[in-house]
N, C-alpha and C positions, 0 to 999 in steps of 0.2 A: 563333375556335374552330369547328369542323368540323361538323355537326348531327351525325356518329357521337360525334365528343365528346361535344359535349352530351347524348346521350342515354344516352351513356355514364356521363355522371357522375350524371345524375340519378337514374337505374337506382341509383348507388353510393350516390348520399343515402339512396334511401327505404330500402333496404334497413338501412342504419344507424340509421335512423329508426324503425323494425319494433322494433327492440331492444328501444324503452322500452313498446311494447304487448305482447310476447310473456309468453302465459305459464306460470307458475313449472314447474318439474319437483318431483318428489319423491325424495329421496335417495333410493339403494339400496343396499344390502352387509349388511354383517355387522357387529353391534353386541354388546358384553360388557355385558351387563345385570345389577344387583344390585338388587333389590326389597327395602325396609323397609316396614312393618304393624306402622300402634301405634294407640292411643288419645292423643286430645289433650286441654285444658282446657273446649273449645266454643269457641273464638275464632278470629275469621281472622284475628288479626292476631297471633298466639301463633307465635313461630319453628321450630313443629313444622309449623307452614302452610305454610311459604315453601318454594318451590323454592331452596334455596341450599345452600351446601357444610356449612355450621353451623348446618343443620336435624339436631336434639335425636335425632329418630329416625335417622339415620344413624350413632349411635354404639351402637346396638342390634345385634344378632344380626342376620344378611338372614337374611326369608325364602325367597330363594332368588336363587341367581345361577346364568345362563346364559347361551347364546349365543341371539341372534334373529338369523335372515337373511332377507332380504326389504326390502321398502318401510317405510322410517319414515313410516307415512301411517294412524294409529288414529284410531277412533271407534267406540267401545265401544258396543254393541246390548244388554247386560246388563252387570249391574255383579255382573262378577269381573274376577279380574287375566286368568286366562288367554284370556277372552272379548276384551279389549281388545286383548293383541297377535296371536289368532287376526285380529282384524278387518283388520289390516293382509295378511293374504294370504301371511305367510311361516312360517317354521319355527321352532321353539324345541326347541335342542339341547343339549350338555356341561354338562347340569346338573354343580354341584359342593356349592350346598346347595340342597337343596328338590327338587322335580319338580314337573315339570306338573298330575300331580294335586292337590300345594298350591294351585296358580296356579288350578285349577276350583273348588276351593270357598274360596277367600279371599274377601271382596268389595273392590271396590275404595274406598268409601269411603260414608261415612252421613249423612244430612243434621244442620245442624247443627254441623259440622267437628270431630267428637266421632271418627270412625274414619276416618285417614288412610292412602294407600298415597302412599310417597316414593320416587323409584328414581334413580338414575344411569345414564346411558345413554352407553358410550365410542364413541368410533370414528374410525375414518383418512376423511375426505370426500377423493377425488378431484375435486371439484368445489368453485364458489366457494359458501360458506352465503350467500342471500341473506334468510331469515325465517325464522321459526316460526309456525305458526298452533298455538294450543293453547286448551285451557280445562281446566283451570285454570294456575298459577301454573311458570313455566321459566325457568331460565337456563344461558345459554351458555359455558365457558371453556375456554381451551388447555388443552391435556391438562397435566395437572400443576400449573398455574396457577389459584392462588384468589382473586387478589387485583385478576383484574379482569374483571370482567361484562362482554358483547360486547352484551348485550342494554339496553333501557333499564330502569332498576330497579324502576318498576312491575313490568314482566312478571312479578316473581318472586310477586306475592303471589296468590291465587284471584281469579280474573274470568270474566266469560262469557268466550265463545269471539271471539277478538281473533288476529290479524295483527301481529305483533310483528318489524320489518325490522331490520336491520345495518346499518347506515350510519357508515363503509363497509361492504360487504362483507366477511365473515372470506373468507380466503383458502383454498385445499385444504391440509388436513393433519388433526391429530389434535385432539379435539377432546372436554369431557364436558360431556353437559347434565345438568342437576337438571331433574324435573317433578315437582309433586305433583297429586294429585287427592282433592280434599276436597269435603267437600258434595252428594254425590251425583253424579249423571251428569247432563250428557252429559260422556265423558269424549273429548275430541279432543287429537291430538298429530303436529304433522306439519311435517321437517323440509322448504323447502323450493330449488330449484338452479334453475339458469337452464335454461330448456328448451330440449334439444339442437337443436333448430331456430332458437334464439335464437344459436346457435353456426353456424350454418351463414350463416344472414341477416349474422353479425358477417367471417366470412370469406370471405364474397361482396362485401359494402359494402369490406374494404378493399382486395381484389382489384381491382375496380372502380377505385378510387383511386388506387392503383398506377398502370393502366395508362392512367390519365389523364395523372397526373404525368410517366410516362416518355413518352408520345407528345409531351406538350408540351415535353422537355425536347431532343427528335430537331427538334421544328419552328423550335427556336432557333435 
């Protein structure tokens, strides 16, 4: 092998190698969001707590469903709802029940798991979902699908603020998560993607590869 080889291909390891250090991105788009507000028993382990599809307060009236655009990337600085997706830095629009000024004076939840805010968050990822960081209790499913959680089944129930991966990876497409936020704040919530430089280092490393394989295949 040639030293341009070889530096060739090493060039194509590391960068392949970068992969597993690169990190995460955070989703971005446009998401149909439906917000539930109830009162629970006081229990966290009471199925009004769970982030899941057959959380009690999801068969309630929403207090409001909209569109959010922007970064799925919260952490609420005051405990209200619309405090919480202002934090993420985007817009909330097409109300169709509620408004924004619901969303200003709702809170989002009380200690004790006595007043809960549950929501459903839909949307299309153009990207691979590699985690969730949240606090409290989320889970993940195909659009339409209930019947199988992407996430591990702790995730669903209230916790500090925790790193919750996919393994594997959900793929790009359509997708609803459940989060609830019970017990007070902090209230964190963040979807998140491989950082587009992590895409770049992955089409460099096999570029490089490539043209390892085809030099070596002219020197036969």
């Amino acid at each position: 092998m040639t030293k341009f080889r070889t530096l060739l291909l090493a060039g194509a390891v590391a960068a392949l190698g970068c992969m597993g250090t690169a990190n995460a991105g955070i989703l971005d788009g446009s998401f149909q969001v439906t917000i539930y507000h109830g009162t629970g028993p006081g229990s966290e382990t009471d199925p009004s707590q769970q982030a899941l599809p057959n959380n009690p307060l999801g068969t309630t009236t929403p207090l409001a469903v909209f569109t959010y655009t922007g970064a799925l990337n919260f952490n609420a600085t005051s405990n209200t709802i619309d405090n919480f997706f202002k934090s993420g830095g985007g817009t909330l629009t097409n109300f169709t029940i509620g408004s924004e000024t619901t969303l200003s004076t709702t809170d989002l939840s009380t200690g004790g798991f006595i007043d809960t805010t549950f929501m459903k968050i839909s949307f299309n990822s153009p990207n691979t979902v590699t985690g969730i960081t949240h606090d409290d209790g989320v889970s993940l499913y195909a659009a339409g699908n209930t019947s199988n959680d992407l996430l591990p089944n702790s995730a669903s129930a209230p916790t500090s603020q925790t790193l919750s991966t996919l393994a594997p990876p959900a793929s790009a497409g359509a997708y609803d998560l459940y989060y609830v936020e019970a017990n007070g704040l902090p209230a964190v919530l963040s979807v998140n993607v491989p950082e587009p430089g992590s895409l770049m280092l992955l089409g460099t490393g096999l570029l490089g590869l490539g043209l390892v394989v085809r030099r070596r295949r002219k020197s036969v």
